[in-house]
VOGU-3710 file (C-alpha; in Angstrom, 3 decimals, decimal comma):
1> xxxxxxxxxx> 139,685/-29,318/52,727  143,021/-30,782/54,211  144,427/-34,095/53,095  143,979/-35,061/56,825  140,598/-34,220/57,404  139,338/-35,741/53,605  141,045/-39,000/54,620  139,097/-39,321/58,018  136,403/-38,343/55,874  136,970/-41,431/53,173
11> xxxxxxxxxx> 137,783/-43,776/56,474  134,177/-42,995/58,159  132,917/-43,088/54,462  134,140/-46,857/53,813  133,382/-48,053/57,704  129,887/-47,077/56,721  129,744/-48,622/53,990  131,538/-52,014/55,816  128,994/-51,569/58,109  125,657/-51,603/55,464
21> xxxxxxxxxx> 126,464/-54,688/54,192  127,126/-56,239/57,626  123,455/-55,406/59,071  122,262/-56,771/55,366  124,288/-60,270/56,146  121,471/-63,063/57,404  123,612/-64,064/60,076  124,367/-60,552/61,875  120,680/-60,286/61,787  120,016/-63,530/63,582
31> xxxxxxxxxx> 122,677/-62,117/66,453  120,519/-59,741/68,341  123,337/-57,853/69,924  125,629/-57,506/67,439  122,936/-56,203/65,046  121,722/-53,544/67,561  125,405/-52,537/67,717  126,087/-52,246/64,145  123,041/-50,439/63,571  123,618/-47,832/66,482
41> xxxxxxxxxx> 127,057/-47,347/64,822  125,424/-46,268/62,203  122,904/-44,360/63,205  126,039/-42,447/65,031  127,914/-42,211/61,872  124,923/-40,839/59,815  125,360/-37,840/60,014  128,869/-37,190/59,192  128,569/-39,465/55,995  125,656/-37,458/54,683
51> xxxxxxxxxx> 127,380/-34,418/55,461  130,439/-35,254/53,530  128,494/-36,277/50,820  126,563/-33,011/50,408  130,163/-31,584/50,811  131,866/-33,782/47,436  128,691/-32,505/45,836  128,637/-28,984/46,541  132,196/-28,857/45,600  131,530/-29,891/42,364
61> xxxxxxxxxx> 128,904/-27,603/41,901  131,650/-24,591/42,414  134,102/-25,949/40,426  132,292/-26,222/37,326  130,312/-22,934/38,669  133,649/-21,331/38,359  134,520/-22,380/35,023  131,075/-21,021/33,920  132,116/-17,588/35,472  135,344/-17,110/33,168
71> xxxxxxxxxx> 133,592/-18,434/30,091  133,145/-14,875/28,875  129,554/-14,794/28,015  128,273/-11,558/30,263  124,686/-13,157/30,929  126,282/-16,537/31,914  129,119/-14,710/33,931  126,537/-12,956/35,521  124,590/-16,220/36,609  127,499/-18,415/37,579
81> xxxxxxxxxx> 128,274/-15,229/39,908  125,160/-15,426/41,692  125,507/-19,262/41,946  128,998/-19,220/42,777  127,988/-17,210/46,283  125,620/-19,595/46,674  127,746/-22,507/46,821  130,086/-20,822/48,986  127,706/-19,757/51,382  126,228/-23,550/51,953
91> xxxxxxxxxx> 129,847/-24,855/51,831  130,634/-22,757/54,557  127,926/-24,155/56,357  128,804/-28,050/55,989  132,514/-26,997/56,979  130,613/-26,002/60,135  128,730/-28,902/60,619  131,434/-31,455/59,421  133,956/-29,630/62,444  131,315/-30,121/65,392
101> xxxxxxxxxx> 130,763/-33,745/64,310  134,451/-34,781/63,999  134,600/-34,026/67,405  134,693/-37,689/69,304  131,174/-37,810/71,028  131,254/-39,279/74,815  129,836/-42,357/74,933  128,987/-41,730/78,021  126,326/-39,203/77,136  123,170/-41,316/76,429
111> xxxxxxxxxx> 123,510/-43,089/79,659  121,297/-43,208/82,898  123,129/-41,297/85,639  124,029/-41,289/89,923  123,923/-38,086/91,230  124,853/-38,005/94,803  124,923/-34,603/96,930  126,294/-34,129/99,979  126,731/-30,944/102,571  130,203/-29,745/102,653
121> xxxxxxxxxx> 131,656/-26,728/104,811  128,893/-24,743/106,542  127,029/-26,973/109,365  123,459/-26,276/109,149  123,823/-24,154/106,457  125,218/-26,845/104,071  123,347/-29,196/104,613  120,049/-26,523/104,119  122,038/-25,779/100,475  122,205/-29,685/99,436
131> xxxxxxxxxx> 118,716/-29,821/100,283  118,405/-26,828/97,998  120,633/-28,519/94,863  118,557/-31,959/95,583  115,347/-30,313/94,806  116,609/-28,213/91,771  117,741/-31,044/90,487  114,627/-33,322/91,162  112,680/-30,401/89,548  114,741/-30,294/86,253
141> xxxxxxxxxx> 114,699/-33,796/85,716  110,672/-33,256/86,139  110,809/-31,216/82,866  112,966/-33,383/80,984  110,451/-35,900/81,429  113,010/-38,126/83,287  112,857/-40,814/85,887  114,046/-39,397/89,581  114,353/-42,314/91,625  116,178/-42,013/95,314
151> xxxxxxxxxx> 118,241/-44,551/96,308  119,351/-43,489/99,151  118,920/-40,139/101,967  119,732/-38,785/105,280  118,285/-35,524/105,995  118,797/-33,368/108,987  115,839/-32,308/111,320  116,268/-28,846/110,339  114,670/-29,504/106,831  118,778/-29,806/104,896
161> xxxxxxxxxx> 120,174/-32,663/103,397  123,705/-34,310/104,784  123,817/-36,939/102,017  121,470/-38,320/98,973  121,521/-40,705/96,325  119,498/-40,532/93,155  119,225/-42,461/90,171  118,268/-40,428/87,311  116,765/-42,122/84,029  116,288/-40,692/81,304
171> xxxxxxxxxx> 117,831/-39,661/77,742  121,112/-38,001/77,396  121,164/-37,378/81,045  124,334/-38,072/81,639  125,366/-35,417/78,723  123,104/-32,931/80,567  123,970/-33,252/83,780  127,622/-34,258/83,433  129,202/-30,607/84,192  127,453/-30,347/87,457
181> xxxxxxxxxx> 130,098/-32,776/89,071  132,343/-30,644/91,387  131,777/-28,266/94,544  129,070/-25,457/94,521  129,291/-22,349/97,248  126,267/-20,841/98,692  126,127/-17,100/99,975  123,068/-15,600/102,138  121,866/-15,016/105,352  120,359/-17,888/106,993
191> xxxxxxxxxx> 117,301/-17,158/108,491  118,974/-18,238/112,186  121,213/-15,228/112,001  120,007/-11,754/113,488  122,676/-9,751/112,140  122,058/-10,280/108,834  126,045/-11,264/108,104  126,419/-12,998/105,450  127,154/-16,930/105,731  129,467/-19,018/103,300
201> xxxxxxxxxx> 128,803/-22,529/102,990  129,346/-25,611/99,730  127,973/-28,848/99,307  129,314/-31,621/96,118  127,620/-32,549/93,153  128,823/-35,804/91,817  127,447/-37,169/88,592  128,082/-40,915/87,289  127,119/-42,356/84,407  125,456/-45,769/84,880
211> xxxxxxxxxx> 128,172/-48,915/84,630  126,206/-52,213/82,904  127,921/-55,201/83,777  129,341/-55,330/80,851  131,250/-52,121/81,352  132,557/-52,762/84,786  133,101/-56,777/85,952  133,520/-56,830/89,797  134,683/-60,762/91,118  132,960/-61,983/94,138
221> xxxxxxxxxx> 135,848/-62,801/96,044  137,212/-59,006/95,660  133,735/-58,347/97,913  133,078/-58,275/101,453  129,523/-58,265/102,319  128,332/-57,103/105,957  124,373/-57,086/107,294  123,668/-55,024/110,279  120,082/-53,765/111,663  118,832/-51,001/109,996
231> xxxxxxxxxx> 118,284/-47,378/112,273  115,945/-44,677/111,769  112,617/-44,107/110,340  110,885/-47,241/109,426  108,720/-48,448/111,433  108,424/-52,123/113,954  111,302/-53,773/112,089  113,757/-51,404/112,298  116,349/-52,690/114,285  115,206/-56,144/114,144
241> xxxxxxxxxx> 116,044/-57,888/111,323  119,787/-57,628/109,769  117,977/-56,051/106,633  120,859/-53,574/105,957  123,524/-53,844/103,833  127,211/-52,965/103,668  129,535/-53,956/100,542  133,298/-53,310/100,996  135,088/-53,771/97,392  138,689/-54,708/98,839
251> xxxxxxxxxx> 141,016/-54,154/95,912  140,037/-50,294/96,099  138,906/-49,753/99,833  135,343/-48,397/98,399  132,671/-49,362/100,526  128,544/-48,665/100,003  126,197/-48,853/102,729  122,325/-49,221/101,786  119,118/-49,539/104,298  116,367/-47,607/102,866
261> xxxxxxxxxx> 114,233/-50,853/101,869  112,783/-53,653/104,308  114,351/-56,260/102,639  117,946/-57,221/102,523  117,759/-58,423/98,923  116,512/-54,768/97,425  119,320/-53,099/100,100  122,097/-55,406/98,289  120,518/-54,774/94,937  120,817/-51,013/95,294
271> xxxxxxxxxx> 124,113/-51,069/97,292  125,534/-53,259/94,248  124,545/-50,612/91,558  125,993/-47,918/93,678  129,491/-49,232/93,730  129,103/-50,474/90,156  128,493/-47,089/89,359  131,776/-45,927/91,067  134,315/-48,300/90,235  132,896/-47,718/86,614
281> xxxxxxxxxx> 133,395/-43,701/87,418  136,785/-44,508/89,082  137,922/-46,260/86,219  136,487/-43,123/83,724  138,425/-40,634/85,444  141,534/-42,154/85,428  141,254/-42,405/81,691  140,445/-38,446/81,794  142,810/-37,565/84,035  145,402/-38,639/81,663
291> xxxxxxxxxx> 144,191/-37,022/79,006  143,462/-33,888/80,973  147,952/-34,408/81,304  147,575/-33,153/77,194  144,974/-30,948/76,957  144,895/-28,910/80,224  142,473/-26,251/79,120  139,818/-29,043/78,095  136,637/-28,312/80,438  134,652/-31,012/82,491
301> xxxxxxxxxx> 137,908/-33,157/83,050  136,347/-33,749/86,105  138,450/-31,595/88,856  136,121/-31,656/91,302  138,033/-30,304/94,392  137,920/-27,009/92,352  134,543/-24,558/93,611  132,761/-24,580/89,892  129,858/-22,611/90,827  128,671/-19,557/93,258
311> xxxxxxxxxx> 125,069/-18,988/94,400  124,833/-15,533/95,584  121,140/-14,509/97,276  121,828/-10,893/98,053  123,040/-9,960/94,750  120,121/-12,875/92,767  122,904/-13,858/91,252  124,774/-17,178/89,698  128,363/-17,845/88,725  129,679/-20,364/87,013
321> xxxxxxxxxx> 133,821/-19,594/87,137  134,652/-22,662/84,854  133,758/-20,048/81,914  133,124/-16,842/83,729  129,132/-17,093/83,298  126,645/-14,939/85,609  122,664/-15,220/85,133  120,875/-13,134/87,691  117,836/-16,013/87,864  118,827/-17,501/90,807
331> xxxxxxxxxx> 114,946/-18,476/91,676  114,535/-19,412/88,346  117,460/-21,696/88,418  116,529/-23,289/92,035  113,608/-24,243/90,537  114,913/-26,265/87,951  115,648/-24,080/84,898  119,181/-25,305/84,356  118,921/-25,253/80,436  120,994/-21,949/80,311
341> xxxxxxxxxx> 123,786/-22,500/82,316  124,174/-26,090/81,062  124,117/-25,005/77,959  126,731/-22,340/78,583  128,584/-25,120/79,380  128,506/-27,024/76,635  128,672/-24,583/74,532  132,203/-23,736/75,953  133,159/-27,686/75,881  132,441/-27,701/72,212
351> xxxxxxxxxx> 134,428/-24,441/71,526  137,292/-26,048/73,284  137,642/-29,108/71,191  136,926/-27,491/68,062  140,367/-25,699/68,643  141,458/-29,165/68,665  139,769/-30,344/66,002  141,898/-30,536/62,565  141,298/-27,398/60,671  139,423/-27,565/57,728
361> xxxxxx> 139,876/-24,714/55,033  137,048/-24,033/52,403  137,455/-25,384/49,089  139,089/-23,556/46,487  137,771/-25,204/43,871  140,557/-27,028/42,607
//
């Protein structure tokens, strides 16, 4: 193992050990919020320590293993041979291990998410697609078990979708559905076209991870707050009380409309955690952006004017040109089976910052 890599080891090793005795201290445990933070630090670091300890062990094994192999007795050479492949083979393995977790984990990745989908290029046709992605989407976070809970929609009378807003609850969503973020293209023949030509049309995907206050502090005065009557479906008060709500956050121009709900209250509720939700996203992608600047072949950087996947009807087929992935399950997918292509993708993530990651050579038993 490298000197660098054994002294990040022996720095996790002694934060963990910092950390013990501060979660055994009477007065961290009386502090709610800093205990819950020391022990989720642990529980994060966990791994990694018990991985490096197996490691220190397992090297010690082989090196006295190896000593027993060039002691000259046959039988004994025989059985510290046997034991010596062993070692290596499980050594190997924790090398493994101890590279995929040295990679920094997104904190991001446990955290509720926004997805918001909108039609792009393609009229009718679009906004038929985002209806399309809003479903398959709604239908995979059915069998994860997760909360799908719309905040917002305006649908077209032909059935599509021009813009929706869903908060998604549930664990690790945002690490699921994090690599969805970007522009998808749709290719068929929609059913309004008697030649049979073949239409091209996109909608976006965004995904944002869910800001807490604490992660994203937004001053009142920085806020200008409109009410207007609400249009559309809804029934005898539409258009009669000032019920919806529009929140214009004047340092950056972004503004969030809301009138789904009745009551202005819930409209400036749910218009509030929208823009949370993008300042906080705002703010994240400036940080990646930067570090995209070093590390330009790092995937999920969040490029989203870039087309990231193709859905192909005549040919069942889907592309995903990030990392040059076709599955010919295109039903299969639309109906919510996303687990292979996600995990295509972050399969290709991890490979990328594993060639990033500090190498770590096996031990020679030295």
């Amino acid at each position: 193992m490298t000197p660098e890599v054994m002294d990040k080891l022996k720095s996790v090793e002694t934060r963990y050990a910092q950390l013990m005795a501060l979660v055994s201290d009477a007065a961290v445990q009386a502090d709610p919020p800093t205990y819950r933070k020391h022990t989720k630090a642990l529980a994060e670091m966990q791994p990694l320590v018990d991985c490096f300890h197996e490691y220190q062990e397992k090297a010690a094994e082989l090196k006295d293993t190896r000593e027993l192999e060039a002691s000259g007795d046959a039988e004994m050479m025989a059985m510290a041979k046997a034991e010596t492949a062993r070692l290596e083979s499980r050594l190997a393995a924790l090398l493994d291990e101890i590279r995929v977790l040295l990679i920094p984990r997104d904190p991001n990745d446990d955290k509720n998410v926004m997805v918001e989908i909108r039609a792009g290029t393609g009229g009718d046709e679009a906004a038929l697609f985002a209806g399309d992605l809003y479903r398959m989407y709604q239908r995979f976070t059915e069998r994860q078990g997760w909360k799908w809970d719309v905040v917002s929609a305006s649908e077209t009378g032909t059935g599509g979708i021009k813009e929706a807003i869903v908060s998604v609850e549930g664990k690790g969503a945002f690490g699921w559905l994090k690599h969805e973020s970007g522009v998808h293209r749709v290719q068929r023949v929609p059913a309004t076209e008697a030649s049979g030509r073949i239409h091209t049309s996109t909608a976006t995907v965004a995904v944002l991870p869910e800001a807490e206050e604490v992660d994203i502090q937004i001053d009142a005065k920085d806020l200008r707050i409109d009410t207007f009557c609400s249009s559309g479906p809804g029934g005898q008060s539409v258009n009669t009380t000032y019920s919806a709500v529009r929140i214009t956050h004047i340092p950056t121009g972004t503004v969030v409309s809301q009138q789904d709900e009745k009551s202005q209250i819930k409209n400036r509720q749910k218009a509030m955690k929208v823009l949370r939700n993008r300042l906080y996203e705002a703010e994240r992608q400036k940080q990646a952006d930067a570090i995209a600047k070093d590390r330009r072949g790092q995937v999920g950087t969040g490029e989203r004017s870039e087309k990231i996947r193709t859905y192909n009807f005549k040919e069942n087929r889907i592309t995903d040109h990030r990392i040059n992935f076709t599955i010919h399950q295109l039903a299969t997918v639309l109906d919510g089976d996303l687990t292979e292509l996600i995990e295509q993708m972050r399969s290709h993530e991890q490979a990328a910052q594993l060639k990033q990651a500090t190498e770590v050579s096996p031990p020679t038993g030295a």
